[in-house]
C-alpha positions as CSV (number, residue, x, y, z in Angstrom):
1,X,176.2,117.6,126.2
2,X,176.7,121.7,126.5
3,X,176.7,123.5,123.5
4,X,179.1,126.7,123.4
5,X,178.5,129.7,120.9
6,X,182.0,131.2,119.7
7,X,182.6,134.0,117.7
8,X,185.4,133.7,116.2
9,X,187.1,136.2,114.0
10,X,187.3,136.3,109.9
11,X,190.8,136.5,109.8
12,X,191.2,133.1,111.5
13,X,191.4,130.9,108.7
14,X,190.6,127.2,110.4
15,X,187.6,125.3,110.1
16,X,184.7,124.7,112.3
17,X,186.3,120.8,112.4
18,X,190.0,122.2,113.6
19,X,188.4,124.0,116.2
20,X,186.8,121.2,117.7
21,X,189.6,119.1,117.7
22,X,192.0,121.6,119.1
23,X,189.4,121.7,122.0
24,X,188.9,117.9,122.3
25,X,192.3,117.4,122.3
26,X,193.5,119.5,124.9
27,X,190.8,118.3,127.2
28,X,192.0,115.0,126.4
29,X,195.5,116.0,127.1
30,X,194.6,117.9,130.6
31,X,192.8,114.5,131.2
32,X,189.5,115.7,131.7
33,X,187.7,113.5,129.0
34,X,188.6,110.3,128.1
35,X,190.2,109.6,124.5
36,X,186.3,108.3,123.3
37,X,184.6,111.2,125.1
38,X,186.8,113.5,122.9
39,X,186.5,111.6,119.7
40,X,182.7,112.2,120.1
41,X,183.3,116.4,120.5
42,X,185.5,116.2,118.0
43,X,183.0,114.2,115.6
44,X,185.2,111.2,115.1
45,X,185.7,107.9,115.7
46,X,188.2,107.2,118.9
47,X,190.4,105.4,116.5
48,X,190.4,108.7,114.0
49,X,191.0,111.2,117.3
50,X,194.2,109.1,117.7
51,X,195.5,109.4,114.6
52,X,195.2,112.9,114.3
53,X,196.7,113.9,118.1
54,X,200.0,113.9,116.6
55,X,199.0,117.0,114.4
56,X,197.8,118.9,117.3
57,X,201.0,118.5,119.5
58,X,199.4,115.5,122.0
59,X,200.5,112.4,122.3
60,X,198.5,109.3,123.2
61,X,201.0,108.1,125.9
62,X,200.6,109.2,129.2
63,X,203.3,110.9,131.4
64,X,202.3,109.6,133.9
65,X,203.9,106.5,135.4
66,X,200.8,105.1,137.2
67,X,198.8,105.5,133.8
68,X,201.9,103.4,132.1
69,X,201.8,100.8,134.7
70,X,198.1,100.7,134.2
71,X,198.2,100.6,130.3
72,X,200.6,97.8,130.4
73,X,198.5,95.5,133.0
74,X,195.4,96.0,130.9
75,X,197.2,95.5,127.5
């Protein structure tokens, strides 16, 4: 796994944790890591990364309708 160095500025008042997860999730949601590949950047459990999408504007259900159709046979 890369590490990446930010510097990020004092007035940004989030923590180290947000930051990962705002990445995590958006790489989740652009579908370029899986939901367990992003738990683990975030730090989390897979079940805990789900929970918390909903606070970072992503949803867990796909938009896509062969993703559905997939979900559904594997359900």
């Amino acid at each position: 796994m890369r590490t990446v160095e930010l510097h990020i500025p004092d007035e940004v008042d989030l923590k180290d944790s947000d930051f990962s997860m705002i990445v995590a999730s958006r790489l989740y949601e652009d579908g370029k890591l899986s939901s367990g590949q992003a738990a683990a950047m975030a730090g989390l459990s897979k079940r805990a990364f789900i929970e918390l999408l909903g606070r970072y504007g992503v949803s867990v259900f796909s938009t896509s309708l062969s993703d559905l159709d997939s979900d559904i046979a594997n359900a």
